[in-house]
Structure formats: C-alpha cells, structure tokens
N, C-alpha and C positions, 0 to 999 in steps of 0.2 A: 224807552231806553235812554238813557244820560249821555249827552252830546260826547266824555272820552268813551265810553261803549262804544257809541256809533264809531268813532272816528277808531277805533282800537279793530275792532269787525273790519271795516271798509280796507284799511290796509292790509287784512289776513287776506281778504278777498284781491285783493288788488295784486298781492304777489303770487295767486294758487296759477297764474296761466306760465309762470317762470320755472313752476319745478315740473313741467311737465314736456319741456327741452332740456333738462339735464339729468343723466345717468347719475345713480348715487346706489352707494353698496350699502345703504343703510338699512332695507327691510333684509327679513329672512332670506328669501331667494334673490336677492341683488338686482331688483326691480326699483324701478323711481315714483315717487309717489306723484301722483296726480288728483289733488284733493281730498277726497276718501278714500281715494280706489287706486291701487298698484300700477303702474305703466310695466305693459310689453317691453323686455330687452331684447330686439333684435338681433339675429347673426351677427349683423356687423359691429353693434356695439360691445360684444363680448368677446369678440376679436381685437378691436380697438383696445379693450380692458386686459388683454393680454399679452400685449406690445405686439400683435400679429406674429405669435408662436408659431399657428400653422404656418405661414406661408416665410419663414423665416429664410436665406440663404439660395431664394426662387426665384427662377424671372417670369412675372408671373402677369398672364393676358387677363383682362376683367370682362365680361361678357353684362350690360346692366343699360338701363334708359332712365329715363327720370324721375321714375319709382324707388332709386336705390340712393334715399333720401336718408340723413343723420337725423337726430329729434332735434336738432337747431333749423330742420330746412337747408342745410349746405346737402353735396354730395359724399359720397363715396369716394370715387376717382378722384373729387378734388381732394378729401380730407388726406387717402394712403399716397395721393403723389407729394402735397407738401409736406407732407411728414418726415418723408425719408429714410423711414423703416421698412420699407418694401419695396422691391426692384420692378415696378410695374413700369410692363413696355410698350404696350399696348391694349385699347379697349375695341369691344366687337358690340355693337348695336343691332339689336331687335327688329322687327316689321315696327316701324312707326322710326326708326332709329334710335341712337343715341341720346340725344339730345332733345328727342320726339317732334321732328319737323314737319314725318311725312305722314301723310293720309293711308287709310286701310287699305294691304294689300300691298305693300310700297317700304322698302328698306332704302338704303341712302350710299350713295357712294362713298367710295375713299376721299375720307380729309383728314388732315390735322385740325385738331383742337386746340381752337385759338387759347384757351382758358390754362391748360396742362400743356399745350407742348405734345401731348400725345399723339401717335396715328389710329385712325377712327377706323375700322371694315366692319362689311357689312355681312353682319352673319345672320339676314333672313332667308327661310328656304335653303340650306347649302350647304351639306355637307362635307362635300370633298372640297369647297374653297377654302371653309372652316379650317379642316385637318391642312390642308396647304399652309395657310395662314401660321397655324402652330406649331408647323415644320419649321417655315422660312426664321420664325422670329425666335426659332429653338425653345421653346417655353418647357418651364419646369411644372408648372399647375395653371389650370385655368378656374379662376372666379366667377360664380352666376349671383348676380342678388337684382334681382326685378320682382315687386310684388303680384304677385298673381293673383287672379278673380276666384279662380275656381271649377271654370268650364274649359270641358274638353277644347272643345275649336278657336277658346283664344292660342293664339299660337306659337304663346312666348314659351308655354313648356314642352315644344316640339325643336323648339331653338336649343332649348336644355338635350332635350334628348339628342341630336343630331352633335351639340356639342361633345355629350358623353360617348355616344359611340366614337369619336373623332380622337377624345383624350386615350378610350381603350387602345384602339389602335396602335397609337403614337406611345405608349406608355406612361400619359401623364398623369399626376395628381389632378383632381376635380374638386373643387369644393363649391360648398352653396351655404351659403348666409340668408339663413331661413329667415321666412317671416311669415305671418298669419296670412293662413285662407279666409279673404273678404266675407263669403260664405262659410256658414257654421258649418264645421268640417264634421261634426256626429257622425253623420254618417253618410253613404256614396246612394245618389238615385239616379233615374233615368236612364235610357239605353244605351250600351255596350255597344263601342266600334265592331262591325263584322270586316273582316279580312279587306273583304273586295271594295268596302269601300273606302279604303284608305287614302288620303289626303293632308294637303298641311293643315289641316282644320281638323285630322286625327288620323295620327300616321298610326296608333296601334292601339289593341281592345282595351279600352278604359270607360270607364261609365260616364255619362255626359258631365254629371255634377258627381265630382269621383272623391270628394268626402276627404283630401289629404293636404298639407303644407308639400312648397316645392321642394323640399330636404326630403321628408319624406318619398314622394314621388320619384325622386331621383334614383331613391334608395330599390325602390320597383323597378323603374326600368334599367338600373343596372342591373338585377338579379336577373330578372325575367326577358327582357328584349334586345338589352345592348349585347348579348351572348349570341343572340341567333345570329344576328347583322355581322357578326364579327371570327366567326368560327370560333368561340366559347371563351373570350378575352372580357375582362368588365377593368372599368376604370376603378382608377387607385382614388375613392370617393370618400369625402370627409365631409360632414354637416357639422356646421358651425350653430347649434343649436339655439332656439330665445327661451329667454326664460319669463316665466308669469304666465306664458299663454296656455289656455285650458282652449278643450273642443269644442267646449260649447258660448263660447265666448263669439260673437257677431264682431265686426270689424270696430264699431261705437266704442265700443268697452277696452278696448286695447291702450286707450289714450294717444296712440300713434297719430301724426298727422297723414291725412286722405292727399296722397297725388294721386290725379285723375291720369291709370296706369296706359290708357292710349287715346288720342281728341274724340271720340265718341266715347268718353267713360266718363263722365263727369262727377256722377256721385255717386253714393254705395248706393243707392236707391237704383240704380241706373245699373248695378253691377247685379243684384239680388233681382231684379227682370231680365235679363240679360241672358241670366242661364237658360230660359223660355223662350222670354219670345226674341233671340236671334234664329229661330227658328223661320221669321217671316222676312227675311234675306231670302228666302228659297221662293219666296212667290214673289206676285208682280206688286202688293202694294211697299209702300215707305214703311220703312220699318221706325222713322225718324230722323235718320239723318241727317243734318242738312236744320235740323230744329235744336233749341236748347233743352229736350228733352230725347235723346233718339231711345230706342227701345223701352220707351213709354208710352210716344207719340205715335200710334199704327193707324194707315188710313189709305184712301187712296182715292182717286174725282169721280164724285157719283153714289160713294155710300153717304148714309144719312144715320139720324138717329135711330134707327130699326137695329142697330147694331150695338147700341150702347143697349137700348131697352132689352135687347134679348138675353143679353150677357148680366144684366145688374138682376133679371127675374131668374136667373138659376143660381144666385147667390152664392159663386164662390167661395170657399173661406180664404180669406186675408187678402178678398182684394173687390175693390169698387170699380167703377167703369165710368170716366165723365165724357159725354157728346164733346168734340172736338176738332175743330178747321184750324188746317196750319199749311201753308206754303215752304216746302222743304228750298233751299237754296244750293243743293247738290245733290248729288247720286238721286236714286229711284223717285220719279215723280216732281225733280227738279223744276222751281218755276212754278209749279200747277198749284189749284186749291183743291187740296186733299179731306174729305170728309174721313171722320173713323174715330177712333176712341183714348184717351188719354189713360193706362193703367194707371192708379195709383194703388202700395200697397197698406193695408190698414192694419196687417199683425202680421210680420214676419214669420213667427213660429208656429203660425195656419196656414202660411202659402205655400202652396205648390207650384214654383214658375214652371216645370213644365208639363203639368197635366192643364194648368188654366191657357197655357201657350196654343196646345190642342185643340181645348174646348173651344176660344177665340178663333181659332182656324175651320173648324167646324163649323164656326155658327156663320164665319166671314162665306163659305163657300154656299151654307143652304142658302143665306140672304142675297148675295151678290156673287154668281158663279161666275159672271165674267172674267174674275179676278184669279187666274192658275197660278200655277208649279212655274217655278225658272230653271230652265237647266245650263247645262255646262256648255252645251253643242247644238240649243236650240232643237234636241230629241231625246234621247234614253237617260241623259245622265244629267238624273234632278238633284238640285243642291239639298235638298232637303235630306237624300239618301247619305247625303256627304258628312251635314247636320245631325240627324239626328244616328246614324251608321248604322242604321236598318230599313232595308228597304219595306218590311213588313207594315212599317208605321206608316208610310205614304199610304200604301196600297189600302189600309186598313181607313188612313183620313179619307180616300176618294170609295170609297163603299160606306160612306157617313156611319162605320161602325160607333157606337157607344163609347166613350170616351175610357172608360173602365176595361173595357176590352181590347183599347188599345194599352193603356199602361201595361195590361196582364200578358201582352207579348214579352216584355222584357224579361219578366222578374226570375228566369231560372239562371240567365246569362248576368244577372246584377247580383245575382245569388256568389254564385262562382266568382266574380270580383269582389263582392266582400269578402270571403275567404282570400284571397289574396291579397285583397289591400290590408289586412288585420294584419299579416305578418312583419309589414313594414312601419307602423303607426309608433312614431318615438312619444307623443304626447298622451298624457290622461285626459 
C-alpha cells in the first residue's frame, strides 16, 4: 500500500469510534452508523429527536440508574434537566440506586443531587411510598429508562411494574424509553413464576429468561397484572420505541456502549451466565461475588478439580469449564479459598445458561453434598424456589433427577407464556 493509502485508511479508521456517539437521521430507519453496521436508536434518543413531544406540558418523575446512558456517555437526567424542554421534578432510583452506590439488596435514601439540583427517592421494593411519592410531587407522567439483562429476578423490572401499578392508580401517563434485551430476546425459556412463590426476585408468572424489551414487558404487565392489583385500572402507557434493533440481535451488535447495569454485572458475558447460574445464590457456595468475575466464578473450600473434570466430560454446548481458586472479598465464602470452576462461554447461540446452571448443580451435589440449599428462615423457604418459581425443580435437583427431565417440568407453563408474551412483542 502507498504511504497516502496508508495514511488516507488510518484516518477513516481513526474517526469510525466518533460516529458511533452520534445520532444521525442519515440511514433509512434513522439509525447511526457504526462502521459497517447500523447503531441502535434508543427510547431516549428519539425522544430527544422529537423535542420531548411525549412528555410536553408535564411534570414529570424519571424513575433510571446509570444504565440510562446517551451515546456520548452523559445521562439522561442530566441531558432533559439542562435542556429545559421538560419540567422534570424529581428522579426515583432502583435497588443499587440512582446513581449505583449501593450493594445488592440495598436502595438508597433521600438526597438531592448534587449534579441537577434534583430530589433523589428511593423506589426499590415499594409501592405505596412510590405512589406517595407521585402524589406528593403531583406528577403528570413518570419515566423508566434503565437497561435490563433479561432475567426474571433482576429486579429493576419489578420497580417498573410496582411503578405502573402506582401511575394506574394515580391516573398517570407511564412512559418507558426502550432499549435492547442484553439477551437475545427470540425467544422466552426456562420456568414460569408459580403464584406462591412470589417475591421481589418475581412478583408474578413470567418465564425466567422471558424473551421481551422493558417497553414491551410493560406493555404485559399493564394488560395482564397491573388490572388485577388495581380493580381493572392500567396506566396511561406509552413506549418510546428504538429503532434498528432486531430480536435476534445479542447486545455486541447494537453498537450501544455496555454500562455495567448493577456492581456485580460487569460484562455482557457476566449477563448471558447470569440468567443460570444466579441460580447458585440459593446454595451455600460463592456464586463469585466479591471476584472480578461473579457468576462465572462458582466455588466453595473443599471442592477440587473433580468438578471441573466432570462437567468439561459431558460436554455442554457453548460452554467450557476451567479449574479455579479464588478468595471472594464479600458476601458467601468471604475471606476463604474457594476451589470450584470458572464458566466461560465458547458459542453463545449453543448455550443454554439455564439447563448447564442445573447440570453444574447436579454434578456440584453428587461430587460434594456437603454444600445445600439456602433458605429464607434457615427451613421450608429455599431461595431457589424463589429463583427459579417452581418448587418442582428443587425437588426434582435433590432426587438427582436427569437434567432433561427437569427442563420437561416446565415447558407446558412456558408454552402458555409464549402465547402471551407473542401478543405484546413490538419488534421483528
């Protein structure tokens, strides 16, 4: 190549990470390019691009944590308070918070925000302080834009929902500033909350990996649950739609940039195991925690390599098993050297995170039974029922049923929510 070649190339290259932060109405569907390949328009950016038509004449609450990121990396809240085209009067922060300070399990009290001037509350777990909340400050619509993983028991779309039954009530507008399911939303697997075991880890029947965008979803549990909760009211709901994103599209291909959506989320890798093995929350070993890799890193003091070998000779598809010692520096096994195994996965579109979640549970219990079930009350009430929202599936792991035969418990109850969730799906 001829030194202006090179140097003509090297600058093409040098500006392709520039158009990949800026929104541009230049392709067909008003997508940004990102080298070859189209960038994702998020909710919020098509909102933005419409001078904030929806929320026009509103005083209007933003419900979002530090997921609810611009493609320059600014925020949200910050971008609609200096702008001045929208009367926002307050935001409401997630389990982890706002501004994501706190640890899992853990919302954040009332502050202002130092950055906006804004008042901060805290709307994990809490319905009726929610609906308080949106009384006191009179609100005309509330905003949700936090990016979601995909799994039932994160439980930022239980904040959605608890918000929406809150706006039915109160008679407000809802909107949600969609953005891509980290997981390939094709389609919805694994088991179906049953009633009784409802929790903030899954307050109603949805399939574990439930296959939808949080716009969509919203659009479910208005139709379907915010009615029950509320003697047959649904919120006045509007999805601010993105454009470019297809279902079969992985989080990679979006060109979006990755905030890690809570401190154990680190990277999509960590999101796409996730859906599995947070399964091993419900026993006594480390799930990872407390390591730069948590629901990778599974282990606990005492297993050995009999654990890796047994799992890498039944050759999962899309996923390998590396021997692995790691000292967790919080939560489960805190302090100790934990023996156990490093998932890594090797083809996303052969993995099953949660039938390989099982099998690793299975083989964790033939090899090393010392290591049980955690429950709620230290007796009847195992997190795993909570996890996975059948109790069938414990029962079926502690009779070392066949792995196959556990899956087969689900699929008539996963049947019936793909019929349901079909009717709600905006995207091709």
């Amino acid at each position: 190549m001829r030194r202006r070649d090179l140097l003509t190339a090297s600058a093409a290259l040098a500006a392709t990470p520039a158009l990949a932060t800026r929104a541009s109405a230049g392709t067909p569907d008003g997508t940004a390019e990102t080298g070859r390949h189209a960038r994702v328009r998020t909710g919020f950016e098509r909102l933005r691009a419409s001078g904030y038509a929806s929320l026009a004449g509103q005083r209007v609450g933003v419900i979002s944590n530090p997921t609810g990121v611009t493609p320059d990396l600014g925020h949200i809240v910050d971008a609609m308070s200096g702008d001045g085209k929208v009367d926002m009067v307050a935001v409401f922060g997630p389990e982890h918070g706002f501004r994501g300070i706190s640890q899992a399990g853990e919302g954040e009290d009332f502050y202002t925000d130092a950055k906006t001037g804004l008042p901060v509350y805290n709307a994990y777990n809490s319905s009726t302080t929610m609906a308080g909340h949106f009384s006191e400050l009179n609100l005309d619509t509330v905003v949700f834009d936090i990016q979601e993983i995909g799994a039932r028991f994160y439980t930022y779309i239980w904040t959605m929902y608890l918000a929406l039954e809150a706006a039915a009530e109160l008679g407000l507008r809802f909107v949600v500033l969609d953005r891509p399911n980290v997981l390939s939303a094709k389609d919805a697997h694994g088991p179906v909350l049953h009633p009784e075991n409802s929790t903030f880890v899954g307050l109603k029947p949805i399939a574990q990996q439930y296959g939808m965008t949080v716009g969509e979803l919203a659009g479910l549990f208005n139709d379907t649950f915010v009615p029950e909760a509320t003697g047959g009211k649904r919120a006045d709901l509007h999805v601010e739609r993105m454009s470019g994103w297809k279902r079969r599209m992985r989080y990679s291909e979006t060109g979006l940039p990755w905030v890690p959506p809570s401190p154990n989320m680190p990277t999509v890798a960590t999101a796409e195991a996730y859906v599995g093995t947070c399964y091993f929350e419900a026993t006594a070993l480390s799930e990872g925690r407390g390591t730069t890799m948590p629901f990778q890193m599974v282990g606990a003091p005492g297993i050995d390599h009999r654990w890796q070998e047994a799992l890498n000779a039944l050759d999962l598809p899309g996923a390998r098993f590396r021997e692995a010692y790691f000292n967790p520096t919080f939560s489960k096994q805190a302090g100790k050297t934990c023996g156990g195994v490093e998932l890594q996965i090797t083809d996303v579109d052969r993995f099953d995170p949660i039938r390989t979640a099982l099998v690793m549970i299975l083989e964790q219990r033939r090899l090393f039974p010392q290591y049980g079930w955690r429950s709620q009350d230290g007796g009847s009430a195992y997190w795993l029922d909570k996890l996975s929202g059948n109790r069938e599936v414990r029962l079926a792991v502690e009779a070392g049923a066949p792995v196959d035969d556990i899956v087969s418990l689900w699929q008539d109850d996963l049947a019936a929510f793909r019929t349901r969730r079909a009717r709600h799906l905006l995207y091709s």
